[in-house]
N, C-alpha and C positions, 0 to 999 in steps of 0.2 A: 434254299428251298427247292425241292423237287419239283421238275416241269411237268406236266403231261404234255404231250402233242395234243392242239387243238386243230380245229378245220381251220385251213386257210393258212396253215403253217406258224400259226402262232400261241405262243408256251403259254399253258396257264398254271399258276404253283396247285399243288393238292393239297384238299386241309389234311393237316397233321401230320405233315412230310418235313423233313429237311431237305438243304437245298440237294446233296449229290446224295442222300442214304434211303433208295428208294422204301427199302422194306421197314424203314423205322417210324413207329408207334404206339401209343401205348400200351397195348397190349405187349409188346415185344421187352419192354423193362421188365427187368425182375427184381422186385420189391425184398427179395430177402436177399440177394447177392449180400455177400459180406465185404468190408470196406476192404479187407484184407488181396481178396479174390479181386476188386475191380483195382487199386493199386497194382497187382503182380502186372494184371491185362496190359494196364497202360503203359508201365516199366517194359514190358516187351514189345509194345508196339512202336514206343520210341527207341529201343535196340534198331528196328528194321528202317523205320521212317528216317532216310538220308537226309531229312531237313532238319532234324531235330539232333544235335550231339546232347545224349544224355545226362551227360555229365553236369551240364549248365545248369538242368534243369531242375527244384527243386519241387516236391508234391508230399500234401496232404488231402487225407479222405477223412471223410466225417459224416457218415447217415447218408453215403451216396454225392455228398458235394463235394469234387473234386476242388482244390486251392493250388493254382502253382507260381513258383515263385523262380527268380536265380534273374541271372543275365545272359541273354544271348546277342548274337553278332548280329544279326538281322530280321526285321519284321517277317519275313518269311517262319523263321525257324518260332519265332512267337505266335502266329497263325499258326501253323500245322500243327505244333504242341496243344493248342486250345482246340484243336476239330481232333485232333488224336483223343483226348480225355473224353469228348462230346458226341463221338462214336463209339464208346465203350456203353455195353449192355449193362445197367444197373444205374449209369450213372443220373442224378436227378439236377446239377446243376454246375456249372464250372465258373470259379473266380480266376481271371489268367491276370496276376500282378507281373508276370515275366518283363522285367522291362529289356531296353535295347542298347544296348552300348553304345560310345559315340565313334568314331575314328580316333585312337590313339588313348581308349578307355582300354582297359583289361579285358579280356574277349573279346576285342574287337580283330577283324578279318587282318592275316599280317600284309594282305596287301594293299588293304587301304590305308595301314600303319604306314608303310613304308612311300606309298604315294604321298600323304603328309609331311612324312622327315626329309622328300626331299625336294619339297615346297622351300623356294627361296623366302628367307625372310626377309621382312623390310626393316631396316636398320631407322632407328630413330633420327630424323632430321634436327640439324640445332636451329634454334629460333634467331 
């Protein structure tokens, strides 16, 4: 939610604000943006957004509600994918199914792969 500065040094949110997108309101959506145009937005914005490898990411647009899907390495790169589609002009709603890999799942980071393999394992005890 967006702060405003109050007296006495403390934040109070603005109606109709997000939390860091001062200028966004409804006035500011554009009801005719084509699904086409806010898909390209977002595909570019996660080229530049270093938290997001694009590649993982999968999206569908439909009447302005962005859907994204795939697996990424870390809850970060799944945040900033959902605030990346949620700052895009036109768009009216975002479903983020992005789940998160685990250590030693398929996109998961190779160094927490590798911190895992070379976890000692415990050998089964005989009874």
């Amino acid at each position: 939610m967006a702060m405003q500065q109050g007296g006495g040094g403390t934040a109070a949110p603005t109606a109709g604000a997000r939390y860091y997108c001062l200028d966004y309101d409804i006035y500011n959506v554009n009801p005719n943006r084509s699904d086409e145009d806010i898909r390209k937005e977002i595909e570019l914005t996660f080229v530049w957004d270093t938290w997001v490898n694009y590649d993982e990411v999968k999206m569908e647009v439909r009447n302005g509600i962005v859907t994204l899907g795939g697996t990424v390495s870390s809850v970060i790169s799944k945040r900033s994918a959902g605030d990346d589609a949620w700052d895009t002009v036109g768009v009216m709603d975002v479903v983020n199914n992005i789940m998160v890999a685990q250590p030693g799942q398929a996109g998961a980071p190779k160094q927490a792969r590798a911190k895992q393999e070379r976890r000692p394992q415990k050998e089964a005890q005989p009874a």
